[in-house]
C-alpha positions in Angstrom: 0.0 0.0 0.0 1.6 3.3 -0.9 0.6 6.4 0.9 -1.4 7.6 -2.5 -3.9 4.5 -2.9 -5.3 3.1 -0.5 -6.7 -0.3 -1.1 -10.1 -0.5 -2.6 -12.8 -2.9 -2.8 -15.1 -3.5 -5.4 -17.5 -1.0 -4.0 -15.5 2.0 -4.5 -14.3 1.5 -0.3 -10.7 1.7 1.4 -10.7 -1.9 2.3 -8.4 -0.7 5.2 -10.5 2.1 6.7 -13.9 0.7 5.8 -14.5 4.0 4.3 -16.5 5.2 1.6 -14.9 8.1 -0.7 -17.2 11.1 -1.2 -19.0 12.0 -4.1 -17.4 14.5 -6.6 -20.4 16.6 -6.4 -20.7 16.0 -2.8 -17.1 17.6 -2.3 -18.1 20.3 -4.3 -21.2 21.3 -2.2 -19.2 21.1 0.7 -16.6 23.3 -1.4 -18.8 26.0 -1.8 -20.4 26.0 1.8 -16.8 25.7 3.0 -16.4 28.9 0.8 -18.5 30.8 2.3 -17.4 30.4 6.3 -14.0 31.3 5.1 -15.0 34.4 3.2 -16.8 35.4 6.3 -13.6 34.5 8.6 -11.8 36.4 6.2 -14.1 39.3 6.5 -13.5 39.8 10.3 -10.0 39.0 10.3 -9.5 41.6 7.6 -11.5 44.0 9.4 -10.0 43.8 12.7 -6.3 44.2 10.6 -7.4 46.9 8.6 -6.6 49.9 11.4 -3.3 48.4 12.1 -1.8 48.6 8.5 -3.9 51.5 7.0 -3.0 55.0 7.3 -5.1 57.5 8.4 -5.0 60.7 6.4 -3.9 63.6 8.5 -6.6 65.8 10.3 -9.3 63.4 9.0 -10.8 59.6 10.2 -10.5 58.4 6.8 -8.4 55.2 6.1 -6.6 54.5 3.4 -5.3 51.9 1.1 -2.3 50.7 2.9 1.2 50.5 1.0 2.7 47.5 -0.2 4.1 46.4 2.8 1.0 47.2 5.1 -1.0 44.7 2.0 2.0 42.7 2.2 1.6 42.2 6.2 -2.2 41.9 5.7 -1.9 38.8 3.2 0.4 37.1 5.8 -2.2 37.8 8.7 -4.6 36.6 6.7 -3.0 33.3 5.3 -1.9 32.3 8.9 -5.3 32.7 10.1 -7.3 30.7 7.2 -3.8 28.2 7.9 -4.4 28.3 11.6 -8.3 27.8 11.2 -7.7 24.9 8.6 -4.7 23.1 10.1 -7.3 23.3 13.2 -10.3 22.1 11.7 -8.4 18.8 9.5 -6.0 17.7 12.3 -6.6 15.3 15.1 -10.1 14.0 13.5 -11.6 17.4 13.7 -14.1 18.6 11.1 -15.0 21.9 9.6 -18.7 22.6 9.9 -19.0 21.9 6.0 -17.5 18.6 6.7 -19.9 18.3 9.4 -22.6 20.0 7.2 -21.9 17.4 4.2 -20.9 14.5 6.4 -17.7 14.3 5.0 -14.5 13.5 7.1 -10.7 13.8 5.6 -8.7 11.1 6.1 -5.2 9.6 5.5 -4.6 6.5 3.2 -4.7 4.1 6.1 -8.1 5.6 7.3 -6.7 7.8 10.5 -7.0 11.4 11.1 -4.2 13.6 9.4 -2.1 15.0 11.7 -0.9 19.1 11.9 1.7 18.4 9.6 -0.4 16.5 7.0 -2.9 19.6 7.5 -0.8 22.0 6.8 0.6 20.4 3.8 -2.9 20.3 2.4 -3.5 24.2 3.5 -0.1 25.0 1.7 -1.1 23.0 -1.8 -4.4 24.3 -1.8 -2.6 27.8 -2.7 -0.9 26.1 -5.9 -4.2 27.4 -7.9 -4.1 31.1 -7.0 -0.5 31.1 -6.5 -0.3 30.3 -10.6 -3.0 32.5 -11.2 -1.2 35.5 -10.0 1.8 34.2 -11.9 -0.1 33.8 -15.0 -1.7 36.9 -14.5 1.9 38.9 -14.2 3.3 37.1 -17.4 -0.3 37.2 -19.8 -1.2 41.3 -18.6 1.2 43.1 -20.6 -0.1 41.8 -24.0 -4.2 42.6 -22.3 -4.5 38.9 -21.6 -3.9 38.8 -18.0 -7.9 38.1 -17.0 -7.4 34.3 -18.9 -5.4 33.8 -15.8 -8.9 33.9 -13.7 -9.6 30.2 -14.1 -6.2 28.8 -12.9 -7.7 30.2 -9.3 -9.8 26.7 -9.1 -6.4 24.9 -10.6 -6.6 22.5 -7.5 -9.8 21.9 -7.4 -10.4 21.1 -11.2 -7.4 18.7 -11.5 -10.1 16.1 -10.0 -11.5 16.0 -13.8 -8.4 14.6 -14.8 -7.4 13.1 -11.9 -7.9 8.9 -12.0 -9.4 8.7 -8.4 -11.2 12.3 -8.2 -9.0 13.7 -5.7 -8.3 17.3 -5.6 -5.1 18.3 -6.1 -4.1 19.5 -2.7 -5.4 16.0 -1.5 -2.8 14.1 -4.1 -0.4 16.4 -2.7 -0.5 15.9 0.9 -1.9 11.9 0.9 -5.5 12.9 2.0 -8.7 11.5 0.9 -12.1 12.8 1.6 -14.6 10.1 2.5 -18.2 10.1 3.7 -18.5 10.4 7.4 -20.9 7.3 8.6 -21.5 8.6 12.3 
């Protein structure tokens, strides 16, 4: 067994972990739910950051848009919370409330809980789509191209049309399967 298949058995089940892998259109809905929570977390963090990096103009109560290192510190903030709240929410057999939502639970190959590692390995490859995006977007914008760039942002998550077992990419990456949750 290698840490990228588990085996299977002729219903489509880790014969190891007795599990059941979810749906591509069940991963989706879950997706988009999850999508929503972390635009919201996102939201408040952002909001709560915004006094520290932004100017205020002189004499007024107006903010400003920070300079590139106040956006610059902001991204960070921001990445390390969606890490913190993700690596939290995968690790130790936790679930997100999507996952919870959906009845979906992530799992390693062997069927156990990914560890903070594991997580954060997932967390980090799930940036792979938007991080070539923004790369694409740098190289195609001088000739007036740079908005074909818009659909590498969901890279990750359409690799699972090409992918032979349906797994997102940032699962391939980091050894992870999503499976339905039978409790």
């Amino acid at each position: 067994m290698t840490r990228d298949a588990p085996p299977r058995s002729t219903h489509g089940e880790s014969a190891a972990a007795g599990r059941v892998r979810a749906s591509l259109g069940r991963r989706f809905g879950a997706l988009l739910y999850e999508s929503l929570l972390l635009a919201a977390l996102m939201l408040i963090a952002g909001f709560l950051l915004t006094p520290l990096v932004s100017p205020t103009a002189a004499g007024t109560r107006q903010l400003q848009v920070p300079d590139l290192t106040g956006r610059v510190l902001e991204f960070c903030a921001l990445f390390a919370v969606g890490a913190l709240y993700s690596v939290w929410s995968w690790s130790g057999g936790r679930r997100t409330l999507a996952m919870k939502t959906w009845r979906l639970r992530l799992v390693r190959a062997d069927g156990s809980a990914p560890d903070r590692r594991t997580a954060l390995l997932r967390y980090v490859a799930a940036w792979l789509g938007p991080l070539l995006a923004v790369l694409a977007y740098a190289a195609l914008r001088p000739a007036g191209l740079g908005a074909h760039a818009l659909w590498l942002v969901g890279f990750n998550f359409l690799w699972a049309f090409v992918d032979r077992e349906r797994r997102f990419l940032h699962d391939r990456i980091a050894g992870t399967w999503i499976v339905l949750d039978r409790t």
